[in-house]
C-alpha positions in Angstrom: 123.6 73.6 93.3 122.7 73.4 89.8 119.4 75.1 89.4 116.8 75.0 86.1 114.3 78.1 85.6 111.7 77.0 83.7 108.8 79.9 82.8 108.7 83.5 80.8 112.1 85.3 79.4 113.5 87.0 82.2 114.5 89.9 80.2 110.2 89.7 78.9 108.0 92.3 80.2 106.5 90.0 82.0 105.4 89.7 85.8 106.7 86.1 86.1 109.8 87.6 84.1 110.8 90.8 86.5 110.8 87.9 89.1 112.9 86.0 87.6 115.2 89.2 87.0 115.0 90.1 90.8 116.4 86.9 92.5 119.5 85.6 89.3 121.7 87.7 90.1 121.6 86.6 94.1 121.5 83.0 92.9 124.3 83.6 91.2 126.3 85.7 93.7 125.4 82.4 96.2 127.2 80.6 93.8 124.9 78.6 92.3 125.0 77.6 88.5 121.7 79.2 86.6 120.7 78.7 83.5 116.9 78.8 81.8 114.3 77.2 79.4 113.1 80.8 78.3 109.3 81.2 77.1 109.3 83.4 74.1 112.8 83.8 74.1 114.0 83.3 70.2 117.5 82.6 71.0 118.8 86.0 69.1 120.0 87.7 72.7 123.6 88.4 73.3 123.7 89.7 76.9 122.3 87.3 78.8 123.6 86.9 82.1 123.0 83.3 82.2 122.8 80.2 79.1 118.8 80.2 78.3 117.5 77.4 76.3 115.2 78.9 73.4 112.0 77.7 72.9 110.9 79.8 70.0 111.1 76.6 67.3 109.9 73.8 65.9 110.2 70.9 68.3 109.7 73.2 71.2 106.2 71.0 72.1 103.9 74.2 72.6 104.1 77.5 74.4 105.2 75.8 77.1 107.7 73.4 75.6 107.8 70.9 77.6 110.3 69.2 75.1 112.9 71.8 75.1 112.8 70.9 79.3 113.2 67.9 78.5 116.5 68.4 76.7 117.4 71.1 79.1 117.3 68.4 81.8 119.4 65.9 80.5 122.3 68.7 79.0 122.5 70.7 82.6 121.1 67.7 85.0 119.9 70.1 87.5 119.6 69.6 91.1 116.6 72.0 91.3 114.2 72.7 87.9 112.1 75.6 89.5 109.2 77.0 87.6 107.1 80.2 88.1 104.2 80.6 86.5 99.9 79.6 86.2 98.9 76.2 87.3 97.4 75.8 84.0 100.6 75.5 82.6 102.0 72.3 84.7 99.3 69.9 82.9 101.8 70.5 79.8 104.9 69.5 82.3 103.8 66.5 83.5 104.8 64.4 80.8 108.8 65.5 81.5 108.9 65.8 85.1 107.3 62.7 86.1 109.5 60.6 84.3 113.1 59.3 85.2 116.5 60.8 84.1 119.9 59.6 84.6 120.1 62.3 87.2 117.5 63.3 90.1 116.2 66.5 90.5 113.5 68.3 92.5 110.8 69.9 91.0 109.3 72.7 92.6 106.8 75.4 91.2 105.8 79.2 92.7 102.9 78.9 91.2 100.3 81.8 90.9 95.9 81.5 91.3 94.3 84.2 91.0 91.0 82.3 91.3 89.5 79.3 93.2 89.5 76.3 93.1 92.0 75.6 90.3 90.6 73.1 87.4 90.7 69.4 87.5 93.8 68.9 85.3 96.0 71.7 87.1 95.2 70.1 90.1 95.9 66.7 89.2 99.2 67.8 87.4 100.3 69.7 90.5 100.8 66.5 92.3 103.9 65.8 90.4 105.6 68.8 92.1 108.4 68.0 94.5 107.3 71.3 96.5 105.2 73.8 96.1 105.9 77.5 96.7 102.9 79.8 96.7 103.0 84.0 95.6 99.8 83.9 98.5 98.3 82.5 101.3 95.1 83.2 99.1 96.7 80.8 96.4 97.9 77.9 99.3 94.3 78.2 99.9 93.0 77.8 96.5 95.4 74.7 96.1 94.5 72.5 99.5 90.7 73.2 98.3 91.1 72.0 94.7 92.7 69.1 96.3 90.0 68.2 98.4 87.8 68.9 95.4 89.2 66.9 92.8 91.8 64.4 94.2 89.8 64.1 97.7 93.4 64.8 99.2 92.7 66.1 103.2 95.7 66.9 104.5 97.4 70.0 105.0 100.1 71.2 103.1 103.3 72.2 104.9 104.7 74.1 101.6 105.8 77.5 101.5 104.2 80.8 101.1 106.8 83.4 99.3 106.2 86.7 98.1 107.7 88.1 95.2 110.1 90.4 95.7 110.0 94.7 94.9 113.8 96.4 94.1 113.5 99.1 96.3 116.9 100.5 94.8 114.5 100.8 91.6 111.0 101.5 93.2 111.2 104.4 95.8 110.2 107.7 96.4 111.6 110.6 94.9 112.1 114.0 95.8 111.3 116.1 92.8 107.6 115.0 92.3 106.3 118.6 92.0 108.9 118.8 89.1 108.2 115.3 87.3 104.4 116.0 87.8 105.1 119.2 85.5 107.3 117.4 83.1 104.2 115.3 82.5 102.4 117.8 82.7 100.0 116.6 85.5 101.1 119.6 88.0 97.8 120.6 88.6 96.2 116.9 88.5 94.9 114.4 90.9 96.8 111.3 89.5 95.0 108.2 89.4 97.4 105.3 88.2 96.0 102.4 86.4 99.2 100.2 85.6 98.8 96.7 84.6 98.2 94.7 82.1 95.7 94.9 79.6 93.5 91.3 80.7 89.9 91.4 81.4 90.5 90.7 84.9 92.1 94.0 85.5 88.5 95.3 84.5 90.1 98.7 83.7 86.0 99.8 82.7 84.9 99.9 85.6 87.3 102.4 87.1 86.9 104.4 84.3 83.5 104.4 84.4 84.2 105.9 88.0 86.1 108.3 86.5 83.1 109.7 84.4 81.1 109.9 87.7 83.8 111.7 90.1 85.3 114.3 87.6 81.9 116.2 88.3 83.2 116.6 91.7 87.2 116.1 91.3 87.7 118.6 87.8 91.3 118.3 87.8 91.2 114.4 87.9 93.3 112.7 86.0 93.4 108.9 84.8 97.0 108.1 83.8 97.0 104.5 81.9 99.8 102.2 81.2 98.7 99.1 79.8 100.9 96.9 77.2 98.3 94.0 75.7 98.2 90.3 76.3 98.5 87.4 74.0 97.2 84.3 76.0 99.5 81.5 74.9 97.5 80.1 72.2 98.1 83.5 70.5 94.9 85.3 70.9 94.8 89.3 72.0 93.0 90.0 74.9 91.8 93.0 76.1 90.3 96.1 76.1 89.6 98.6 73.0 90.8 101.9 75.9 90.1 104.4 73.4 86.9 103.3 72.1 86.2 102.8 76.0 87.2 106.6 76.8 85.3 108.4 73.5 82.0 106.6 74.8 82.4 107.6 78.4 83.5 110.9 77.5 86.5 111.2 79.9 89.2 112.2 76.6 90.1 115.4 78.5 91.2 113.4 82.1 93.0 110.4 80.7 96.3 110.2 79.2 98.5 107.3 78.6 102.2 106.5 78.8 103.5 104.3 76.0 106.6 103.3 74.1 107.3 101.7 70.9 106.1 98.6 69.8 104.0 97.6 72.9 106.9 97.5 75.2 106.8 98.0 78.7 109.0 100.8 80.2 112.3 100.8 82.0 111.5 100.3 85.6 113.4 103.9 86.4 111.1 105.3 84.3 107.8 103.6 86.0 109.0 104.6 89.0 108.8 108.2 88.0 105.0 107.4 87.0 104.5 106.2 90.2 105.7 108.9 91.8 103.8 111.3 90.0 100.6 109.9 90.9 98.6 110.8 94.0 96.9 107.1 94.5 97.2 103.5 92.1 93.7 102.0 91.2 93.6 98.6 89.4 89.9 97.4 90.2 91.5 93.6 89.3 88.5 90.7 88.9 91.4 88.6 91.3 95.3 88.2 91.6 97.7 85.4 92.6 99.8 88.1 94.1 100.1 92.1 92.4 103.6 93.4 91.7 101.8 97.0 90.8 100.9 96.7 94.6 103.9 95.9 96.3 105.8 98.3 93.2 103.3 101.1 94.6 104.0 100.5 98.3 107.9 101.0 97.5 107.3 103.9 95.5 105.1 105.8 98.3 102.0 105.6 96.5 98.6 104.4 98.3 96.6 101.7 96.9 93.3 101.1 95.9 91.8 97.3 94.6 89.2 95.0 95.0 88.9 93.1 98.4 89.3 89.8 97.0 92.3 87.2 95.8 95.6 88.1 97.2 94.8 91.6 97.4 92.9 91.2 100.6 96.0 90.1 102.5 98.6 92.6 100.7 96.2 95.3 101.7 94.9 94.1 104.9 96.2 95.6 108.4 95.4 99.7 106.8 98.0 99.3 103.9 95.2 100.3 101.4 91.8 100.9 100.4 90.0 97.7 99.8 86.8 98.0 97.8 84.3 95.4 98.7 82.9 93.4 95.9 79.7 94.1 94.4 79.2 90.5 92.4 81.5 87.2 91.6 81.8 85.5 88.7 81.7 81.9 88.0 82.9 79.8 85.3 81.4 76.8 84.5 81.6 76.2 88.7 85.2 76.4 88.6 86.9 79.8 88.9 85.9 82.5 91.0 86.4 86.6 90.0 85.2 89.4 92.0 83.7 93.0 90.6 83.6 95.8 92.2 80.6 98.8 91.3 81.7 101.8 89.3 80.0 103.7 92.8 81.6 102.2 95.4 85.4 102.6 93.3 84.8 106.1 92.9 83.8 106.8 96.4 87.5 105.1 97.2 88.7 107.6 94.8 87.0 110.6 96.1 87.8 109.8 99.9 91.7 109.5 99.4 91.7 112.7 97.3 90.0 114.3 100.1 92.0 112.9 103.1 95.6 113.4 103.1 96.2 111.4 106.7 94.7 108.2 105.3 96.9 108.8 102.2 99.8 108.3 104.6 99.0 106.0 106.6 98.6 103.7 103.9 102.0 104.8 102.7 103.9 104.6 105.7 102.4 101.0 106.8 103.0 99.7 102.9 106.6 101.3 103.1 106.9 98.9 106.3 105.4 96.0 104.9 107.6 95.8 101.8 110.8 96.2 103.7 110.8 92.2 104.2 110.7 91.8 100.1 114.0 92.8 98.8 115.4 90.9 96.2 118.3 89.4 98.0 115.9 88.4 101.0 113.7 87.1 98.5 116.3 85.0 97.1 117.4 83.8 100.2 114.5 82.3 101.1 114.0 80.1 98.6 117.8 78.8 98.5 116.9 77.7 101.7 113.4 75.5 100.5 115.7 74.3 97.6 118.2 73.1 100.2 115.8 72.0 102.0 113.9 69.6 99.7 117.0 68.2 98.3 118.2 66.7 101.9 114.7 65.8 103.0 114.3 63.9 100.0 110.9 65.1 99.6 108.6 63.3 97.4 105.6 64.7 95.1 102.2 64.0 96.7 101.3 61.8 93.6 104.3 59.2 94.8 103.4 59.0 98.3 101.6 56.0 99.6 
């Protein structure tokens, strides 16, 4: 089949990118024909594995450019346009894929919430999808009940729940930790691993404000931090100021950050090694759709600890990490939900896995088990067979239907 990616660069830094990256190559091996409207992507690459449409130009319609899909549409008439991304985005979509081409196509969207229930206009546009694929049952969830809310839709929706995949050829354990904890110069550290983005709902503060209370206790504690900053597609920064953040707190001597040139993330060989010289991963996130740096963690041999909310709830669940119950939730306007967890309560997660080695593996060996099922080429397979499916049911978006 011909299939049309629509969402971030899949050579970006990206979340939505790296899972793009993980399943091309086994769409391609499959034998399918792959090409992709590229956010951000300014044309200028020469290696591409497969043709991307660019969409940083004049015409493009918006960060989303829903007029370069357009055009993508009727040059490659696809049998599948699949998008990954935020529901916010498919408002901006609508426009295209609702109306007719010279060639049918199925449009189905792995779409992330990391919040619930989604707002009026996401919801309304998401009943132009053919299909929906969700990165959570949290995010299913967060779709039926906006739904319910807003388009006073009941029934249940028998769309797929798909996880993202983790390379475990690139995320695994390695044997010489001892030896790349002294290259970094952490051999005689606790590691604690914040590695995310830098958003206000990873609400890196908080832990390290937990940091400032548990290095009374835990001298040799260390905070390692890499976090590239976010543009939100109308071109504003968002984030924290880390350093201003650490002088106040006065935790200079037990953090250190990894960073590169120009804000770039790193290889993934060369995350891998910080995972694996950290002794736990702590991203106190406000509320995911999914969490790569969870299931990257898992593969790595690293134990987790988040906030009991979102996705994270179910990635963690069944004693494959420490969940920190929330101390408040946020509202906006009504609409979306974020959790917080209490400075307290995340340093006394800290302070029991530095002080119990069994729990640290347990949580290891039942993540190492659970991410088994997420390879990229299992991954992949999966949703050839929803894209095969749709196409010979014939399915219809939810909007169409009588």
């Amino acid at each position: 089949m011909k299939i049309l990616l629509w969402g971030d660069f899949y050579k970006d830094a990206s979340g939505f990118a790296k899972e793009f990256r993980d399943i091309i190559p086994h769409f391609k091996k499959a034998g399918h024909e792959v090409r992709q409207v590229a956010l951000k992507y300014d044309g200028l690459s020469t290696k591409n594995e497969i043709f991307c449409y660019p969409t940083m130009m004049a015409g493009a319609g918006g960060h989303f450019a829903p007029e370069v899909l357009r055009r993508a549409i009727i040059d490659f008439e696809p049998d599948i346009v699949f998008g990954i991304g935020d529901y916010f985005a498919l408002p901006f979509l609508v426009p295209v894929i609702s109306r007719p081409f010279k060639k049918l196509f199925k449009f189905i969207f792995w779409g992330v919430a990391d919040g619930e229930p989604l707002d009026s206009p996401s919801t309304s546009a998401l009943m132009w999808c053919h299909h929906h694929i969700f990165h959570s049952k949290f995010g299913k969830k967060s779709v039926e009940t906006s739904l319910k809310t807003y388009m006073k839709y009941l029934k249940p929706l028998d769309d797929d729940v798909v996880y993202p995949a983790v390379d475990q050829n690139v995320f695994k354990p390695l044997e010489n930790k001892k030896d790349l904890k002294a290259k970094f110069f952490m051999d005689d550290k606790f590691v604690v691993l914040f590695l995310a983005r830098n958003q206000y709902r990873k609400n890196t503060p908080v832990l390290m404000e937990a940091i400032k209370k548990i290095k009374k206790v835990i001298p040799n504690i260390m905070l390692l931090v890499h976090s590239i900053s976010t543009v939100t597609p109308d071109g504003r920064p968002e984030g924290y100021d880390l350093d201003s953040l650490s002088k106040y707190l006065d935790i200079d001597a037990n953090i250190a950050a990894v960073t590169t040139k120009g804000n770039q993330i790193l290889t993934t060989e060369t995350i891998n090694q910080v995972y694996n010289i950290s002794d736990v991963v702590c991203v106190p996130t406000m509320g995911e759709g999914f969490g790569l740096f969870l299931t990257e963690a898992m593969a790595a041999g690293v134990p987790n600890i988040s906030t009991d909310c979102s996705a994270v709830t179910e990635l963690l669940a069944d004693d494959r990490g420490y969940l920190v119950k929330p101390a408040a939730h946020i509202f906006n306007g009504g609409i979306t939900r974020h959790s917080v967890v209490n400075a307290d309560d995340l340093a006394n997660a800290i302070f029991t896995l530095h002080n119990d080695s069994k729990l640290r593996e347990k949580y290891i060996t039942n993540g190492s088990e659970f991410v088994k099922e997420l390879t990229p080429e299992k991954v992949a397979s999966k949703l050839l067979k929803i894209f095969d499916k749709v196409i010979k049911e014939d399915k219809k978006p939810i909007a169409l239907e009588k």
